[in-house]
C-alpha positions in Angstrom: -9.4 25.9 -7.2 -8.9 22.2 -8.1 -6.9 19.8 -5.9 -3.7 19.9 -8.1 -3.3 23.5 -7.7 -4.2 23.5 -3.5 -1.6 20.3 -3.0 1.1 22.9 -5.8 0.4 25.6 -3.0 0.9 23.6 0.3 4.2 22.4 -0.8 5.2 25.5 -1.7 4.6 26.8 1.6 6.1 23.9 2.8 9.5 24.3 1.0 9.2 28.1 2.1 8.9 27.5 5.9 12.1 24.8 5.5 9.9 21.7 6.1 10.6 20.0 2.7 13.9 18.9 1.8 14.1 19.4 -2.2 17.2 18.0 -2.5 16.8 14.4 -3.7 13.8 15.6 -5.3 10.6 13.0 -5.7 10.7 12.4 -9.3 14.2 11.5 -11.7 13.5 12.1 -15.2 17.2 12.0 -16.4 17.9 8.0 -15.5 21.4 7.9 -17.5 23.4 6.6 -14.4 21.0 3.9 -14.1 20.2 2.9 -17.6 23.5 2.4 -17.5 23.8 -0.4 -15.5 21.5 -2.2 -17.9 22.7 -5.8 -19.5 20.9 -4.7 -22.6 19.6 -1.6 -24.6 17.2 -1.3 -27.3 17.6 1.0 -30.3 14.1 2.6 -30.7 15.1 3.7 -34.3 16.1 0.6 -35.6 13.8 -1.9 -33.6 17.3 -3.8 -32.6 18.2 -5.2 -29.1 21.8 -4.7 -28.2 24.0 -5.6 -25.3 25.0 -2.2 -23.7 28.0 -0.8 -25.4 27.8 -2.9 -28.7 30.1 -1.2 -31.2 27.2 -1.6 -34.1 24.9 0.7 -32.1 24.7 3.8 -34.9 25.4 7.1 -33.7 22.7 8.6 -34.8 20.4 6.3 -32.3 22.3 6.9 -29.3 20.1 9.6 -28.0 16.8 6.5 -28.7 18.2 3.6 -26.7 15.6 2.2 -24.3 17.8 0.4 -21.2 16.4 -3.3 -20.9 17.3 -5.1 -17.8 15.9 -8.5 -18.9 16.0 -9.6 -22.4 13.0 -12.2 -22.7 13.4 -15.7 -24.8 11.3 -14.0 -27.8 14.0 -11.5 -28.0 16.1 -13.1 -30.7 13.7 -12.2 -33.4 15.2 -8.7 -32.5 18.6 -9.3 -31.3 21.6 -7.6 -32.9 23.8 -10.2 -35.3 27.0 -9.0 -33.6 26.4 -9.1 -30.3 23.8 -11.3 -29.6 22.4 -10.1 -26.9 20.9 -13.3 -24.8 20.6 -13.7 -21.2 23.5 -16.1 -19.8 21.9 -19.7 -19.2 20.7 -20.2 -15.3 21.8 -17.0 -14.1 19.2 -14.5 -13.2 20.0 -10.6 -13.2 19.8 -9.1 -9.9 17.2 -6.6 -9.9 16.0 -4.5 -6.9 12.9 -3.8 -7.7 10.9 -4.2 -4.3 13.8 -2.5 -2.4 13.3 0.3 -4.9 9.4 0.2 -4.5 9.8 0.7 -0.6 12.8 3.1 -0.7 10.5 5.4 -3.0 7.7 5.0 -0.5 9.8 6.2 2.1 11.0 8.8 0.0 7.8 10.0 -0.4 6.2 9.4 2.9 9.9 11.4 4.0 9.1 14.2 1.4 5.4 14.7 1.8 4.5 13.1 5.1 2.8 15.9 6.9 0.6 16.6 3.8 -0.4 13.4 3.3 -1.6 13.1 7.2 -2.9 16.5 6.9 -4.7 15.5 3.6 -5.8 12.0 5.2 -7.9 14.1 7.9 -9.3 16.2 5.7 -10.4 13.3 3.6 -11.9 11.5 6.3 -13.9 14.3 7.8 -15.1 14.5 4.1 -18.4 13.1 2.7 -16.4 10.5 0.9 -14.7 10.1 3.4 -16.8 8.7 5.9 -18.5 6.6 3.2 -15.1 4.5 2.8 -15.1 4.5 6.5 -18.3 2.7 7.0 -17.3 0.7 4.1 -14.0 -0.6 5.4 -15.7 -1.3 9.0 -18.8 -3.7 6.6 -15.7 -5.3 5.3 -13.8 -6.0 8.3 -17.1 -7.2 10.2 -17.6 -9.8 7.6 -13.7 -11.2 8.5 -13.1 -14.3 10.8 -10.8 -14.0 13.7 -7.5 -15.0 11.8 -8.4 -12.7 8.9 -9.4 -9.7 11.5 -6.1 -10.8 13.5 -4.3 -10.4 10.2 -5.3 -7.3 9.4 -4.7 -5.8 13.1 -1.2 -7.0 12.5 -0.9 -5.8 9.3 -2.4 -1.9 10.0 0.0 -2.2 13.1 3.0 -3.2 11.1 2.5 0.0 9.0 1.5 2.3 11.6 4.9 1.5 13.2 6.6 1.9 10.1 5.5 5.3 9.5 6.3 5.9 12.9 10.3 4.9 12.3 10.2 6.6 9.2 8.8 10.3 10.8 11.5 9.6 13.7 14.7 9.0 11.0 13.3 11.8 9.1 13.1 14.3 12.5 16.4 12.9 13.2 17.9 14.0 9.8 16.4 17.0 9.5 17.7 17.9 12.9 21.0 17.3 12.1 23.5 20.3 11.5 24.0 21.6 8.0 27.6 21.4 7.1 29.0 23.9 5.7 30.8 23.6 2.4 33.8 25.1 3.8 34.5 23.4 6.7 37.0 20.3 6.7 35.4 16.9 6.3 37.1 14.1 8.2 38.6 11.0 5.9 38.6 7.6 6.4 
């Protein structure tokens, strides 16, 4: 049995004994609400880059428009005649890209936590395993005392992190279910 079909099996134990929350789930294919939000979009058919919601957009490409967040200078050689789609001068688009990064991290480390640290000791007990291992402790040996201080920090900093993130994800998964019935209170 290879490693995709073990890691398909544990988390679908997982989900059976209540431990995952499937909810959110890990991976959004449909991105409409989002690619929404986009400044621009660019029509795949026609090789055109629009602002969203340009009238000229043909129908028929509406189901091959690629949201763009950030239209680069070169863009003109492709830019739509009616619209002109052009960043406004010394403004830049707000993008949450890191925040993004870290809240899928979490998500994930939320989601999958205990098979990942179940999966770590298993990898580390592992032939391979201990081979990084020794590897990593020749690295660190080679470090001077602000670079080894550094990476105490930096190891520390994450191990804490993971620690707030298992004690909000206990908390929430502690937490009554509602149920759809009863009466929510307004604000």
């Amino acid at each position: 049995m290879n490693l995709g079909d073990q890691l398909a099996i544990e988390l679908q134990n997982l989900h059976q004994e209540g431990r995952i929350d499937s909810e959110p789930g890990l991976l959004k294919i449909d991105y409409r609400d989002r690619a929404a939000e986009a400044p621009f979009c660019f029509d795949m058919v026609h090789g055109t880059l629009h602002r969203t919601g340009c009238p000229t957009i043909p129908e028929a490409s509406s189901s091959a428009l690629y949201a763009v967040r950030h239209a680069d200078p070169g863009a003109h050689a492709v830019a739509c005649s009616n619209c002109r789609p052009t960043p406004p001068e010394g403004t830049g688009m707000s993008d949450d890209r890191g925040s993004d990064i870290v809240y899928g991290l979490v998500s994930i480390l939320d989601q999958f936590g205990s098979v990942l640290k179940e999966r770590g000791r298993e990898y580390r007990s592992s032939t391979r395993g201990r081979q990084m291992s020794r590897e990593f402790e020749q690295l660190i040996s080679t470090l001077d005392q602000t670079q080894h201080e550094a990476m105490k920090l930096t190891l520390s900093s994450l191990d804490g992190l993971i620690n707030v993130i298992a004690q909000i994800g206990d908390g929430l998964n502690h937490q009554p279910k509602r149920d759809n019935n009863e009466p929510r209170d307004e604000v």
